[in-house]
C-alpha positions as CSV (number, residue, x, y, z in Angstrom):
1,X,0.0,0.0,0.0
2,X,1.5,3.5,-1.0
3,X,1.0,6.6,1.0
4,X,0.2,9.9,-1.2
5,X,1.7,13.2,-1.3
6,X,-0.4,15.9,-2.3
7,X,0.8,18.5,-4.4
8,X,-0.2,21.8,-4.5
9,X,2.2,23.0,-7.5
10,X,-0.1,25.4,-9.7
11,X,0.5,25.6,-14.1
12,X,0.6,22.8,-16.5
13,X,-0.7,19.3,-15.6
14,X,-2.4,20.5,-12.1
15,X,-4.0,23.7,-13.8
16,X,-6.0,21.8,-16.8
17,X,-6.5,18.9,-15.4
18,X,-8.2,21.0,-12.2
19,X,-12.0,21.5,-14.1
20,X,-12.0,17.5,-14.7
21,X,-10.3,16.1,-11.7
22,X,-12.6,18.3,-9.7
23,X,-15.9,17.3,-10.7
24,X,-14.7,13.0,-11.2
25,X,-17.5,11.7,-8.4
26,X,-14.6,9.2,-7.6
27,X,-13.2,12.5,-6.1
28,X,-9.8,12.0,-7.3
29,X,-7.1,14.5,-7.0
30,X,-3.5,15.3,-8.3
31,X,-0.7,13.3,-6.3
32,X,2.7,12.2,-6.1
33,X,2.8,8.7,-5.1
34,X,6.0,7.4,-2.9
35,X,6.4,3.3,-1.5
36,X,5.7,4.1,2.4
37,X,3.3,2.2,3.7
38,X,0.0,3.6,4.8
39,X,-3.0,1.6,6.3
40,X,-4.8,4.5,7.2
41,X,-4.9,5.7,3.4
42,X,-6.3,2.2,2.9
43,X,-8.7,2.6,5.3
44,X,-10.2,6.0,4.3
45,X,-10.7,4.6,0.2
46,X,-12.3,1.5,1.9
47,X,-15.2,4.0,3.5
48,X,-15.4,6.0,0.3
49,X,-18.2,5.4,-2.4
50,X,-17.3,5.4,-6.1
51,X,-19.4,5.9,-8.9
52,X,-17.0,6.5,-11.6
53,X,-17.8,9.4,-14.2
54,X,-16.9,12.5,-14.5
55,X,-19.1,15.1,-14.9
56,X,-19.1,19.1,-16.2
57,X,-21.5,21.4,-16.4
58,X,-21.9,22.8,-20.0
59,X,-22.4,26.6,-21.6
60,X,-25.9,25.5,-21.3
61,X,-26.0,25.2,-17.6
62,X,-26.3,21.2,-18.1
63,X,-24.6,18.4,-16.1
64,X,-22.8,16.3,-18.7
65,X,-21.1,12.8,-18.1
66,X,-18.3,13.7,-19.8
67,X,-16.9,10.1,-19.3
68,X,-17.9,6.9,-17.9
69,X,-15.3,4.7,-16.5
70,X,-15.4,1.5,-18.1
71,X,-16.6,-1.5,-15.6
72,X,-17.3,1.2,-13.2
73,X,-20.7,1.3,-10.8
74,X,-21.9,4.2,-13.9
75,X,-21.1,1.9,-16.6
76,X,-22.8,-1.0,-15.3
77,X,-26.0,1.2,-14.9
78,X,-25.9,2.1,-18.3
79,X,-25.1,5.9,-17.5
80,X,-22.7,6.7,-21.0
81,X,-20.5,9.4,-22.2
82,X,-22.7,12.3,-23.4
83,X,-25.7,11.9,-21.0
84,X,-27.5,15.0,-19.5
85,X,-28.0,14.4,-15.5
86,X,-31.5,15.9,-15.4
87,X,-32.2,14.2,-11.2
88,X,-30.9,13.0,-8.5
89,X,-33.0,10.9,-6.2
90,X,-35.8,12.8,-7.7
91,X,-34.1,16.0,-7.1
92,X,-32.9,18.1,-10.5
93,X,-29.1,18.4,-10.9
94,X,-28.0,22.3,-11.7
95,X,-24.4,21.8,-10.6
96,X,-22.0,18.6,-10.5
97,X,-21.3,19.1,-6.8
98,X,-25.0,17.5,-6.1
99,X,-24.2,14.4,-7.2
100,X,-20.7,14.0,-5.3
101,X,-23.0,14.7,-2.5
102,X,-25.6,12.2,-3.1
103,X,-22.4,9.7,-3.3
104,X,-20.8,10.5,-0.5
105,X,-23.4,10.7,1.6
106,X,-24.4,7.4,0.2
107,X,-21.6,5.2,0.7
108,X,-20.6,1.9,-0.6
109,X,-22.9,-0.3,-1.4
110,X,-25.9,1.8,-2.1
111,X,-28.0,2.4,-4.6
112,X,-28.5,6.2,-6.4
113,X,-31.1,6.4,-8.6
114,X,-30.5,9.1,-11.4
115,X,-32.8,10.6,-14.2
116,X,-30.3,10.8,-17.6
117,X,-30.9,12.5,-20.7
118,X,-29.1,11.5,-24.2
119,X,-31.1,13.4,-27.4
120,X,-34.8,13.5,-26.6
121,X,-34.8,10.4,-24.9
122,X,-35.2,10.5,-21.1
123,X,-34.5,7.3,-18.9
124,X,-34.0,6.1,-15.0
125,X,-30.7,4.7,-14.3
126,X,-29.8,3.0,-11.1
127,X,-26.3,2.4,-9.9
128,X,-25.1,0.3,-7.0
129,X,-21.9,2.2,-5.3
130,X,-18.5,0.5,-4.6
131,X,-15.6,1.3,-2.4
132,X,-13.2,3.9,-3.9
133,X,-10.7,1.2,-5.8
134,X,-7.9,3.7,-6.2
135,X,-6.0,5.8,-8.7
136,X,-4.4,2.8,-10.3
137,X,-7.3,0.4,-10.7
138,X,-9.6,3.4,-11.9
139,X,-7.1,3.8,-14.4
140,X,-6.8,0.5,-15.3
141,X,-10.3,-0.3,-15.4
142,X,-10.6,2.1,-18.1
143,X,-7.4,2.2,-20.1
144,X,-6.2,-1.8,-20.1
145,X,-7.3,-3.9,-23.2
146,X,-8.1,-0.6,-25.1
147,X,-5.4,0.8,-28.0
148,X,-3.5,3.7,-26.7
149,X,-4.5,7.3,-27.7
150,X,-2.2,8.9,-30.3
151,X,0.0,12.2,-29.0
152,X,0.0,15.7,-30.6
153,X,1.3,19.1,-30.0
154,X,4.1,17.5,-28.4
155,X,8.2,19.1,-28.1
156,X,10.8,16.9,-28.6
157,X,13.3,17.6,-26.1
158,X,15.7,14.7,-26.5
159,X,15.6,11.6,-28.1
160,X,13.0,10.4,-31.7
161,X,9.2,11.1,-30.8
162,X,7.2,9.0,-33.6
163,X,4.8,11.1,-34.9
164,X,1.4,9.0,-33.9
165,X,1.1,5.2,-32.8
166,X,0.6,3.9,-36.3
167,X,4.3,4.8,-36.9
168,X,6.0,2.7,-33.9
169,X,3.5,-0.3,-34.5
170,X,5.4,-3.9,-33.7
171,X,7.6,-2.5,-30.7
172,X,6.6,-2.5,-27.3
173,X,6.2,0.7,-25.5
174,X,6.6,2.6,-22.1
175,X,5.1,6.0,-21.4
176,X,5.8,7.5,-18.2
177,X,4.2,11.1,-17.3
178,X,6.6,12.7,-14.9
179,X,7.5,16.4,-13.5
180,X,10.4,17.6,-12.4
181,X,9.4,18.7,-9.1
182,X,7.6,15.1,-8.3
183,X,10.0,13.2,-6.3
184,X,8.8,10.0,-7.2
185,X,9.4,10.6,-11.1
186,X,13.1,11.1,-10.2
187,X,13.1,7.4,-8.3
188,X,11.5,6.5,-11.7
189,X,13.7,7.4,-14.0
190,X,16.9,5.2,-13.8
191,X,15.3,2.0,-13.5
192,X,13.0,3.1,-17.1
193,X,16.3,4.5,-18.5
194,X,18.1,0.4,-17.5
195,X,15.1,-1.3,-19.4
196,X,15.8,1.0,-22.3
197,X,18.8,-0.1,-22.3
198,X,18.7,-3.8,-21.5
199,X,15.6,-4.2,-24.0
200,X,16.0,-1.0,-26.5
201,X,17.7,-3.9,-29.3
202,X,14.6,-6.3,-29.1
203,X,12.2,-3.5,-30.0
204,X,11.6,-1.4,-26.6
205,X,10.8,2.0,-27.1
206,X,10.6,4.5,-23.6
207,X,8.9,7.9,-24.2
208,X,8.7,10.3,-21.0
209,X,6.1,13.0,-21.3
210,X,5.9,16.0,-19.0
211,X,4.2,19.5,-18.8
212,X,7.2,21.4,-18.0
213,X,8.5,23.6,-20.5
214,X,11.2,22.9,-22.7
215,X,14.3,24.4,-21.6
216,X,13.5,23.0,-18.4
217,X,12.1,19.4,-19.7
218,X,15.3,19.1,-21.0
219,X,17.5,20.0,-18.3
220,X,15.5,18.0,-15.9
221,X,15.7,15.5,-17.7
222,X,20.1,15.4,-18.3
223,X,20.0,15.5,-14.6
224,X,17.5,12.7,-13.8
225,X,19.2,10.5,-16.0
226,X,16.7,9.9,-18.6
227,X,18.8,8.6,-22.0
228,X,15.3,7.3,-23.3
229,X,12.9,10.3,-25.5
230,X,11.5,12.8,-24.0
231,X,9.1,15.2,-24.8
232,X,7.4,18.2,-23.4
233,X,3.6,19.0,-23.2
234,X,2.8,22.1,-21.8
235,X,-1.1,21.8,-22.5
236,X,-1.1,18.8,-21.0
237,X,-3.0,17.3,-23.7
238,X,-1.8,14.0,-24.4
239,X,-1.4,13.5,-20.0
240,X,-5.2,13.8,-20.7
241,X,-6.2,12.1,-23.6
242,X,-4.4,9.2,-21.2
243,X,-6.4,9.5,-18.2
244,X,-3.3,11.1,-16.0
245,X,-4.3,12.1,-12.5
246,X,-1.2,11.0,-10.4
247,X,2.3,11.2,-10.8
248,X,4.3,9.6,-12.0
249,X,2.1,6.9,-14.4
250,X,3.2,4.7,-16.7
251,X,1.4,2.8,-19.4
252,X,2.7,-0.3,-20.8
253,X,1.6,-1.1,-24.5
254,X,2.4,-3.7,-26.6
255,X,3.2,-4.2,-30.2
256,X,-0.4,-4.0,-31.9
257,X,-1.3,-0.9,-29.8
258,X,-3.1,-2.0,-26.9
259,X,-2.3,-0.9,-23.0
260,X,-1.7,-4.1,-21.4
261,X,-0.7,-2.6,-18.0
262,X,-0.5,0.5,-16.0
263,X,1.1,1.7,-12.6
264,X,0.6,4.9,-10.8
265,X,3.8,5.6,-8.3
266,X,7.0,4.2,-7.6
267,X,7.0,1.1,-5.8
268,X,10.7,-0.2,-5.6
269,X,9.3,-3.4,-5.7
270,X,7.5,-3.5,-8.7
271,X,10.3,-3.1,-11.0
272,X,10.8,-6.8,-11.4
273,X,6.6,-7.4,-12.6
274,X,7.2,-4.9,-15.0
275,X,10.8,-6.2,-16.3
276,X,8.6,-9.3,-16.7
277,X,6.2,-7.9,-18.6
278,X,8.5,-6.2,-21.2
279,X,10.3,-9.4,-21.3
280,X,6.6,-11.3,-22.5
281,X,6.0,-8.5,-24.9
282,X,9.1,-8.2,-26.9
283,X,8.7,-11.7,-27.8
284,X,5.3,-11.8,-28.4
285,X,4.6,-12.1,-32.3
């Protein structure tokens, strides 16, 4: 079990992710993750409820899922991406903050009804709450299985950046998000930088993305060690398109495409699972 540091670092990742990350009825924040234990941190996701979507209110005034976490309580009610939240237990939604409330005060294990909109067509949904499962299981709920988004608007700022998936198809791949001020990302960073260069001749590629800015991006990254590419995304898009809440996270993707793990903090013990898993991957056809 990982204890969390919270970050309250302001600009890039934090400040675009803040609309989304505040309004996820999972309630998840921005955090650095380090390896010391924490039963108490265990304890409190245990008593939390967890819908899993993530909701915004639109120019319109109306409370939009703006996504549904795959296998999460929402998805198994049949709430989708797109819906209009019109009630709440009967009560009409106007802000997204109502129905964090109706799941908190809820808890695991209960049922909230909701009143969804999609078009013209109007429909009763009921979902059945879990416990909070984490950063890392939300994210792999959602992302593992499914092909890996494509990045744009990305800086090189050392190493080769493929333009888009399609042009690295048939190597395995590592993304890591990091930040130069997250100390966990600098624990990180040797031990992607040794599998780059134990399995780089068999097919391995290792991109680092982070939203610090260039001249910085690369400096950071000299000094942390990082011999792997590295790019820098200041709008935090393609941290985004990837589902990044926590740093730092890594995505593991095979040949055709498809994320076939993820891991959100540094866990010194964990680095011989994922040696294993590149070592399955480069040889798989």
């Amino acid at each position: 079990m990982w204890a969390v540091a919270r970050v309250t670092n302001t600009g890039g990742l934090r400040a675009v992710r803040a609309s989304t990350i505040s309004t996820i009825v999972a309630l998840i924040g921005v955090f650095a993750f380090t390896a010391v234990p924490n039963v108490a941190m265990a304890q409190e996701d245990a008593h939390r409820a967890w819908l899993g979507v993530a909701l915004e209110k639109n120019d319109a005034g109306t409370v939009i899922a703006k996504h549904v976490v795959k296998a999460s309580p929402a998805a198994r009610a049949g709430l989708a991406d797109g819906d209009a939240l019109v009630e709440v237990e009967g009560i009409p939604i106007t802000t997204p903050s109502q129905v964090i409330a109706r799941v908190v005060l809820a808890g695991p294990g209960s049922t909230i009804n909701l009143r969804v909109r999609h078009g013209t067509i109007n429909r009763t949904v009921s979902a059945t709450l879990v416990a909070f499962p984490g950063p890392e299981e939300i994210l792999r709920l959602d992302k593992v299985g499914t092909f890996a988004p494509d990045w744009s608007g990305a800086t090189v700022v050392s190493g080769v950046l493929a333009s888009n998936m399609a042009a690295i198809r048939g190597h395995v791949l590592i993304v890591d998000f990091w930040a130069s001020w997250c100390g966990p990302c600098r624990l990180m960073a040797p031990k992607l930088a040794q599998l780059h260069a134990m399995y780089g001749a068999q097919g391995l590629i290792v991109v680092g993305f982070t939203d610090d800015a260039p001249p910085h991006a690369a400096q950071s990254a000299q000094a942390m060690g990082m011999t792997y590419t590295v790019a820098s995304d200041t709008a935090s898009r393609v941290a985004g398109d990837y589902g990044v809440t926590a740093l730092p996270t890594l995505f593991v993707i095979d040949k055709r495409g498809v994320i076939r793990d993820v891991h959100v903090g540094y866990d010194p013990g964990g680095s011989g699972m994922l040696e294993k898993l590149i070592q399955t991957l480069v040889v798989e056809p």
